[in-house]
N, C-alpha and C positions, 0 to 999 in steps of 0.2 A: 821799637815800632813808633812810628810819628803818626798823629791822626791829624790833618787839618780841615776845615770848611771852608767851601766859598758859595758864591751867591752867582747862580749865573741867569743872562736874561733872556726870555725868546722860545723857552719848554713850554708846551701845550700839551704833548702826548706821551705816550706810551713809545711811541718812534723815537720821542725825543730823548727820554731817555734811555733807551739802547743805545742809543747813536752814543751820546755823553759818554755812557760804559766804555761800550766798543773803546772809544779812541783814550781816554784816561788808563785802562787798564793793560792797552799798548806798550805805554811806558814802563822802562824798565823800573824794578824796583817796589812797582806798584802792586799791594796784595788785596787791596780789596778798595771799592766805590760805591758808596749809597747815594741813591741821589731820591731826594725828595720832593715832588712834583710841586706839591701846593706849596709849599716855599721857596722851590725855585735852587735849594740847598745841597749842595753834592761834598762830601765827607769823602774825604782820601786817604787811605792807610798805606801808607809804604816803610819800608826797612829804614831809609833816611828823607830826611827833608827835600822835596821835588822840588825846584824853584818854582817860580809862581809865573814865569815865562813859559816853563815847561807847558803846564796847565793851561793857560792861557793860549798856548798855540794848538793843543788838543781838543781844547774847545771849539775855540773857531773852526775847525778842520770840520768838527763836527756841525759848525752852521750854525753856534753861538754866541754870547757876549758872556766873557769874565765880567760880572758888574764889580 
């Protein structure tokens, strides 16, 4: 299992974070997403390493910024 964090910017809610979930946990491979509101922090555990494009287009999908 690979666990990474990123920093993403633009979360205010509770909406925001589903949204985030929702689309990170999409991705194949993906087993689990926390994402931490007041830091802005979303942790991703997958089987192997997700590129960071990956993430990055999941994000946005969801109406975010990968900072």
């Amino acid at each position: 299992m690979t666990t990474t964090t990123y920093r993403v910017e633009g979360m205010t809610c509770d909406h925001c974070v589903h949204a985030i979930t929702s689309e990170i946990s999409a991705i194949d491979g993906v087993h689990g997403v926390d994402v931490t509101l007041a830091t802005g922090q979303v942790t991703v555990t997958s089987e192997s390493p997700v590129p960071a494009e990956t993430i990055r287009a999941a994000i946005d999908e969801a109406g975010y910024v990968l900072a």
